[in-house]
N, C-alpha and C positions, 0 to 999 in steps of 0.2 A: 504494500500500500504506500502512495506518496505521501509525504511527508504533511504535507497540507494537510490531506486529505485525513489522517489519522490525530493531526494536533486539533483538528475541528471536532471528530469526533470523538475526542475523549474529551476534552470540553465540554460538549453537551451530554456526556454519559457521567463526567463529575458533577454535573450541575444536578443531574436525574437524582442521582446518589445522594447527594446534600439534601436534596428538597424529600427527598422520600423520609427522610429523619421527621422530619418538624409534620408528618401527615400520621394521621390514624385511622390502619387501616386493620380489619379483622384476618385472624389467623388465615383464613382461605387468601384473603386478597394479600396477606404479606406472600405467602409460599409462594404465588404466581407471579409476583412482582420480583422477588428475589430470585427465583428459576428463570425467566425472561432477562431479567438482567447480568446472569452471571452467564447466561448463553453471550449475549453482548461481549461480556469484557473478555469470555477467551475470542470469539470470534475478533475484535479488535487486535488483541495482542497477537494472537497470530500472522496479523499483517503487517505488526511491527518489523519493518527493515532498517530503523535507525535506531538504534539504543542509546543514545545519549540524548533526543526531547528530552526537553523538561516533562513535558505533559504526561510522557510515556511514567516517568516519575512518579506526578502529583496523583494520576490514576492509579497506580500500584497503590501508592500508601494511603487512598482513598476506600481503596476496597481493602484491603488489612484493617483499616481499622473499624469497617460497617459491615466485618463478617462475609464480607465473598472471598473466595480463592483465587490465586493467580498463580499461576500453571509455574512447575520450581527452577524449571531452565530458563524462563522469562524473568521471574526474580533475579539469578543466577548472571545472567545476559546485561540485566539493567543496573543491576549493583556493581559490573567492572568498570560502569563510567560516573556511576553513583556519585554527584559531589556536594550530596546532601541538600539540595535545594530549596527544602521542603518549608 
């Protein structure tokens, strides 16, 4: 994925992230919100071809801390250029 094309959409899948904090929703609507979304951030990361975005960054440690998973060679990948940006 180009570059653009993936700083934009992890923007707008940080932004998803942030805002779903401050909403209340029931157990069914979290489970389909959080599966829909975690399909999101592999399929994004996957496309990752630059690892040193920031954004590639702010989205890892976005979903670390609101409970989704990021695939551990992606961690692994992003942490060699890691210069803490956060």
């Amino acid at each position: 994925m180009e570059s653009r094309a993936f700083i934009k959409h992890a923007g707008v899948l940080i932004k998803k992230i942030e805002d779903s904090r401050n909403q209340l929703m029931n157990a069914v609507d979290l489970h389909t919100f959080k599966e829909a979304t975690q399909k999101e951030i592999n399929q994004l990361f996957s496309g990752l071809q630059n690892p040193t975005l920031p954004s590639g960054y702010r989205l890892r440690d976005i979903c670390l801390r609101n409970g989704f998973t990021v695939d551990q060679k992606v961690i692994v990948r992003l942490s060699q250029f890691d210069h803490n940006l956060n």
